[in-house]
C-alpha positions in Angstrom: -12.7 -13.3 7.8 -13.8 -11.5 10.9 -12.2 -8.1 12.1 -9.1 -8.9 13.9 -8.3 -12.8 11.8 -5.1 -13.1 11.1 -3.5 -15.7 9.3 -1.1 -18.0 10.8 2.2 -17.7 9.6 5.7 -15.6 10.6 4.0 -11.9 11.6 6.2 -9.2 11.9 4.9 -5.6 13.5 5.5 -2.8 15.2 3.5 -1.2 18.1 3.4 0.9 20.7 3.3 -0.6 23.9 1.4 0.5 27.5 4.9 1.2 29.1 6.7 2.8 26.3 6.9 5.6 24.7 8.8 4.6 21.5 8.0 1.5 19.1 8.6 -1.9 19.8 9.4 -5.1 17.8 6.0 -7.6 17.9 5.0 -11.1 16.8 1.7 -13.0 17.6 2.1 -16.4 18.6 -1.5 -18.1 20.0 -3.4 -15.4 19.6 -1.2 -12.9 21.9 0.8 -10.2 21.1 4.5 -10.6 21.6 7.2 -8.0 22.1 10.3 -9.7 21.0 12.1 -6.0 21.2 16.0 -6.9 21.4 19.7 -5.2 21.2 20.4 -5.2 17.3 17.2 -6.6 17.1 14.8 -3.4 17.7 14.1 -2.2 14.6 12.3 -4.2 11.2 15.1 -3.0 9.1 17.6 -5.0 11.5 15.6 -8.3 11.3 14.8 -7.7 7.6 18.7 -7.2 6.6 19.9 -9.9 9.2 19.6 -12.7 6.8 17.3 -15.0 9.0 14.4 -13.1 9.2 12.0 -15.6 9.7 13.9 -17.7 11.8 14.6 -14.8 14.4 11.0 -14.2 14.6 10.2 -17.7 15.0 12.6 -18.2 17.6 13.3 -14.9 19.4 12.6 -14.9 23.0 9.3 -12.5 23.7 7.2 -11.3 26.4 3.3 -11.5 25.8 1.5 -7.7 26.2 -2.3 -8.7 25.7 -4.4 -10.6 23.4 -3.9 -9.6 19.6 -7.6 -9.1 19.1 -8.2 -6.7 21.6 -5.1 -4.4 20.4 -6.5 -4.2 17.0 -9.5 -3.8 18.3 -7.8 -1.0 20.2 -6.6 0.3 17.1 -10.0 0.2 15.2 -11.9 1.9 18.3 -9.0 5.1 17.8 -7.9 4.6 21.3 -4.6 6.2 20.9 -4.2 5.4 25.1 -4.1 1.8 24.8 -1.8 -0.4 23.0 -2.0 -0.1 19.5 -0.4 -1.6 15.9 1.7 1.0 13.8 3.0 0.6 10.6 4.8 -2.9 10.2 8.0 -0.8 8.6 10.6 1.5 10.3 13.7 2.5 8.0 12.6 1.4 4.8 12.2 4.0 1.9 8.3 3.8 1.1 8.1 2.9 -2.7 5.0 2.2 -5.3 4.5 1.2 -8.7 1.8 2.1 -11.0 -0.1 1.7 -13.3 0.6 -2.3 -13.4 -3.3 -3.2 -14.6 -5.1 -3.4 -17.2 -8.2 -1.7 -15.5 -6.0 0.8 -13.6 -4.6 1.8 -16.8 -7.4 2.9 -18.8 -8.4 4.8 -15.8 -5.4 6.5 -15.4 -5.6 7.2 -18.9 -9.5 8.6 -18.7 -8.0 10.6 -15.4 -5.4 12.5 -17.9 -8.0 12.9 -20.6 -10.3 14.4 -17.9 -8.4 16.7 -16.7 -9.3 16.1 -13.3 -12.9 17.0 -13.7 -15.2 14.0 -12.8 -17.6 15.2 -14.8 -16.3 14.0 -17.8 -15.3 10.5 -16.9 -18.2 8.5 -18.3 -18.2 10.2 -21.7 -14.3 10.0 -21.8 -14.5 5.9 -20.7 -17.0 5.3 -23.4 -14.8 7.0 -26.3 -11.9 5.5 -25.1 -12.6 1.9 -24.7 -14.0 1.8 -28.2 -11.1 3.3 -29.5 -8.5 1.2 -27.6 -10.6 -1.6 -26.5 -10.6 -3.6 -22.8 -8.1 -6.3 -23.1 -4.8 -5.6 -23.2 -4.4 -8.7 -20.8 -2.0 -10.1 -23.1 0.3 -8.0 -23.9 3.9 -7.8 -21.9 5.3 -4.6 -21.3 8.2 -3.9 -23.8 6.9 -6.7 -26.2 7.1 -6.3 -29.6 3.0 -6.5 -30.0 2.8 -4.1 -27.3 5.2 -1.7 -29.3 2.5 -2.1 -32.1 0.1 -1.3 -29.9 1.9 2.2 -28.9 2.1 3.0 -32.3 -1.9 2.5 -33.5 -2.8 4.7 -30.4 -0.4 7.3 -31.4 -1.5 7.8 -35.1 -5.2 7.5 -33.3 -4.4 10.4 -31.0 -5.0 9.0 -27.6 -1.6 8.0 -26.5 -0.7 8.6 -22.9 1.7 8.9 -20.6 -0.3 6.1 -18.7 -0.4 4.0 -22.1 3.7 4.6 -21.5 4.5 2.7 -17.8 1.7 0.6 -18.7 2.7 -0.9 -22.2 6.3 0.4 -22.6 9.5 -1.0 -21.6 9.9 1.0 -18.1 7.7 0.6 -15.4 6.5 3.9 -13.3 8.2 3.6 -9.9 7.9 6.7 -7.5 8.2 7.6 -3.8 5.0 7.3 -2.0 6.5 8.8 1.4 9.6 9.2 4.0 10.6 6.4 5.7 8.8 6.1 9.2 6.1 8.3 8.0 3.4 5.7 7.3 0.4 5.0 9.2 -0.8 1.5 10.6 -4.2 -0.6 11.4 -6.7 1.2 12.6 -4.9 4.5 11.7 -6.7 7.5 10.1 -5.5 7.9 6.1 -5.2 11.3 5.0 -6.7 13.3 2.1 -5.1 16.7 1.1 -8.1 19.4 1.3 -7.8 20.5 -2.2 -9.0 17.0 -3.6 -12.5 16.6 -4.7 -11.7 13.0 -6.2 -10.1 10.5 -4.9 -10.2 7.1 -4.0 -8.5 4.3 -1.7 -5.8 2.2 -3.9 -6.0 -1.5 -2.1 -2.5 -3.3 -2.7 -0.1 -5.7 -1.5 3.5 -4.4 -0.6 6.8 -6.3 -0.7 9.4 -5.7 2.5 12.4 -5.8 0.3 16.4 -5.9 2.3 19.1 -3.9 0.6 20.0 -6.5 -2.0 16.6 -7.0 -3.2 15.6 -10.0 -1.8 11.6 -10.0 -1.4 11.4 -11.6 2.0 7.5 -11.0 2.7 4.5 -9.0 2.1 1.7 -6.4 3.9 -1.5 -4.8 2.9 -1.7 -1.2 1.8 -3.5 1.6 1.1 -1.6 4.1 -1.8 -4.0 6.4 -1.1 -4.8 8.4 -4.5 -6.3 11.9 -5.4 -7.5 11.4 -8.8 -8.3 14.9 -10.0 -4.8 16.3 -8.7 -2.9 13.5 -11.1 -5.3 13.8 -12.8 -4.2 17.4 -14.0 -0.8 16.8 -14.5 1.8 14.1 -13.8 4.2 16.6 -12.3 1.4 16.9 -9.4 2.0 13.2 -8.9 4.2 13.9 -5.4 1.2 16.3 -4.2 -1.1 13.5 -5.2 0.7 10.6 -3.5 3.0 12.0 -0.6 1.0 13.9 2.1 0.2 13.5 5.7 -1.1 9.7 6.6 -1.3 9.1 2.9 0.6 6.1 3.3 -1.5 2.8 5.2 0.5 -0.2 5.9 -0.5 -3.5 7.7 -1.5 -5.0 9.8 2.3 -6.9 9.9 4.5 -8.0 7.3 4.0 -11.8 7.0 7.7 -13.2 6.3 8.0 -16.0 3.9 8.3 -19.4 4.7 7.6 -22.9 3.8 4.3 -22.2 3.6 3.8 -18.8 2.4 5.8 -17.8 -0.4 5.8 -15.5 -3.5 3.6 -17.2 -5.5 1.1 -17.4 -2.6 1.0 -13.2 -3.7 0.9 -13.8 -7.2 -2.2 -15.8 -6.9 -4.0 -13.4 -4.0 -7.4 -11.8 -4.5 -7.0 -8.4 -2.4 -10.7 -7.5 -1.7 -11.6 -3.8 -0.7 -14.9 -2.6 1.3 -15.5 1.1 2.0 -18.2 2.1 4.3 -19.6 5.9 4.5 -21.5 7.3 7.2 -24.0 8.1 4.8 -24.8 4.4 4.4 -23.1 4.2 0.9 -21.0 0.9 0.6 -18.6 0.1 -1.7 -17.2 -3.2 -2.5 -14.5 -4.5 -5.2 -11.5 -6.3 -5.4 -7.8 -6.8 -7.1 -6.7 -9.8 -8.8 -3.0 -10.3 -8.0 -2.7 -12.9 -11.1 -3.3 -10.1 -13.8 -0.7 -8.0 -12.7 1.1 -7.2 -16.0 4.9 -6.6 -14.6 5.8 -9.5 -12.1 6.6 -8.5 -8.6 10.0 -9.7 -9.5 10.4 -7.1 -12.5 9.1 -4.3 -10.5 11.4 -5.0 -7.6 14.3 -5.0 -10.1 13.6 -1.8 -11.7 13.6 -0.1 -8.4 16.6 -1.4 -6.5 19.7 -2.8 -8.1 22.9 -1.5 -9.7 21.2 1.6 -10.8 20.2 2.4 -7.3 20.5 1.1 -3.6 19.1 1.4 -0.4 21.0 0.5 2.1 18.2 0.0 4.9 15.9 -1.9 2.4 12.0 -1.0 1.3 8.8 -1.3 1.2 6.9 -1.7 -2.2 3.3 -1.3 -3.0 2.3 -3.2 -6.4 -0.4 -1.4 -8.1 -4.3 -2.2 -7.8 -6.5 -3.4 -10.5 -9.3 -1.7 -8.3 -10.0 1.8 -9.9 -13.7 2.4 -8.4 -16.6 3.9 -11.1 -19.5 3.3 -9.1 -21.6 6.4 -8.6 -22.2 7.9 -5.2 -23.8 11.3 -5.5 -26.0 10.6 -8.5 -25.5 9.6 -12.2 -22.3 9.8 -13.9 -20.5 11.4 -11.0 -18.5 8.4 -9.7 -16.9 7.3 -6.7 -14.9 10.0 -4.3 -14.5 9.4 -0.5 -16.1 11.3 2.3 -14.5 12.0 5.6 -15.3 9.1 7.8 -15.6 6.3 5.5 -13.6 3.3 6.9 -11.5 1.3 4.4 -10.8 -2.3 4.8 -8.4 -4.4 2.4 -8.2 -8.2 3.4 -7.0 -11.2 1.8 -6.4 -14.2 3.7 -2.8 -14.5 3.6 -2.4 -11.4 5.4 -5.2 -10.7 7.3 -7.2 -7.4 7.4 -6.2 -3.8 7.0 -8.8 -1.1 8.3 -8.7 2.9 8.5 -10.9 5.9 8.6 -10.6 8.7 6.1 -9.9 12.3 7.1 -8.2 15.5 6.0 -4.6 15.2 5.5 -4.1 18.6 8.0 -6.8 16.8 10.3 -4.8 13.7 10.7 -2.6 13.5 14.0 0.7 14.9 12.4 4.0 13.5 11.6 6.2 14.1 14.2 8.4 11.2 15.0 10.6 10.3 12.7 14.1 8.6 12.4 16.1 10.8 14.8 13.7 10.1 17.5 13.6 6.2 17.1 17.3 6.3 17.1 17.4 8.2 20.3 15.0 6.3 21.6 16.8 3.0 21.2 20.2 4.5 22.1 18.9 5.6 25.2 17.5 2.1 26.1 20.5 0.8 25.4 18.7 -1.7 22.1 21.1 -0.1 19.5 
């Protein structure tokens, strides 16, 4: 997979255009980038909630603004002057799940024990795996042998609230950020300046319409600061929600004939961060080990028990918790400002950003008014 590939398949995206000053409603069809921008038709959460998705895109008369390869590349570069990819999403309340690995759950457990001090983490790992062991593959959520489970660790002292949404019968849904405020291809991701560990969380999300119908799938980046959760699961908002903490992309592929759910279920998301001081890291996340379906996360997010009305987006969980050390001996993975992270898989394509300060990121600034009086004023609403 080179920079720019992109599978075939129904692309939905959003971008901002040479000639506009608001976002507009793109496709790719033969390797060119489409604005298929329409009256009732101009935002994702209209085509996600119409019913026919797919079809629309597929069908929708367009008008071709450049080569798709030379506006990500445009993207990539941080040529903000050019046409570039934003997030793939617009209305949608930005959702996550967590904790829905095996491997991301004994780190989120070591992250607890820690404290947030890095430090500790190799000691902690060690002690912790011998008490609780590496495969807890097999176990479903809720089971009874999972409940059995819950109980051994507890009279051994190491239960967690991790062990909890991991094992137990509710899965940990939270808010990763506003609607509109997540960033796109090519995009800087934000860390908040207090975090000294941290780490890029390489996922698949689920555009989801109002009545929870899953009608396609993006790559992102949940963006985590492991020492700030780390201290206390109250701090999970001021670990998850800040500036460009959010990366979505590069479009939501809608599902067809020939790309489906289980074409997810069965996807190998694989993550490369390169630092300007040389340091690569590489790793990747299994979507067949997930331990809650996509199905049952979706349903304990949106249902009777609570709606929304213009639809979401949904990150999954990784299985990608990175260890390996960067600094020296025992000290682990944490980013450093410029590393660029890249999630692929082929089913969706390639993802790519470049890590900053959450306060140096280009701030937030448009948001749900302004697209609305955007569209109103060129008559799309």
């Amino acid at each position: 997979m080179t920079v720019n590939d992109l599978p075939d398949g129904v692309l939905l995206g959003r971008a901002i255009l040479e000639g506009f000053d608001y976002p507009r409603i793109v496709t790719v069809r033969d390797g060119q980038l489409v604005d298929i921008t329409a009256r009732g038709m101009a935002t994702v959460r209209d085509i996600a909630e119409s019913g026919r998705a797919a079809e629309h895109v597929k069908t929708a008369p367009g008008r071709a603004v450049g080569e798709i390869d030379v506006v990500m590349a445009n993207a990539a570069a941080g040529r903000p002057d050019l046409s570039r990819l934003l997030s793939p999403v617009d209305l949608q309340a930005l959702k996550a799940s967590g904790v829905t690995f095996v491997v991301s759950l004994l780190e989120r457990v070591i992250e607890e024990q820690a404290r947030g001090d890095n430090s500790r983490a190799d000691a902690l790992r060690s002690e912790i795996l011998d008490l609780i062991g590496t495969d807890l593959s097999q176990l479903v959520p809720g089971s009874d042998a999972a409940m059995k489970v819950k109980a051994a660790l507890i009279e051994k002292g190491v239960w967690s609230q991790y062990l909890e949404v991991g094992i137990g019968p509710d899965a940990e849904i939270f808010t990763k950020g506003q609607p509109m405020s997540a960033v796109g291809h090519g995009a800087e991701v934000g860390l908040h300046p207090i975090s000294n560990w941290n780490n890029p969380e390489p996922e698949v999300a689920l555009l989801v319409t109002s009545t929870g119908d899953i009608i396609g799938a993006t790559l992102g980046n949940d963006v985590n600061l492991r020492d700030v959760e780390g201290r206390s699961a109250l701090l999970l908002g001021k670990a998850k929600d800040n500036n460009a903490s959010a990366s979505l992309g590069p479009f939501v592929r809608l599902f067809d004939g020939d790309f489906t759910l289980e074409t997810i279920k069965q996807s190998e998301i694989a993550l490369r961060v390169e630092g300007t001081d040389g340091f690569v890291l590489e790793g990747q996340s299994n979507m067949a080990q997930i331990s809650r379906t996509p199905e049952s996360l979706v349903a304990a997010t949106v249902g009777a028990h609570h709606q929304y009305p213009d639809g979401l987006v949904l990150y999954l969980g990784t299985m990608f918790a990175p260890v390996k050390d960067r600094d020296g001996a025992g000290k682990g993975f944490t980013h450093k400002l410029g590393d660029t992270v890249s999630i692929s898989t082929p089913s969706l394509g390639r993802l790519t950003n470049r890590v900053n300060l959450s306060t140096k990121c280009p701030p937030w600034t448009y948001g749900t008014s302004h697209l609305l009086r955007d569209l109103a004023r060129a008559s799309l609403l």
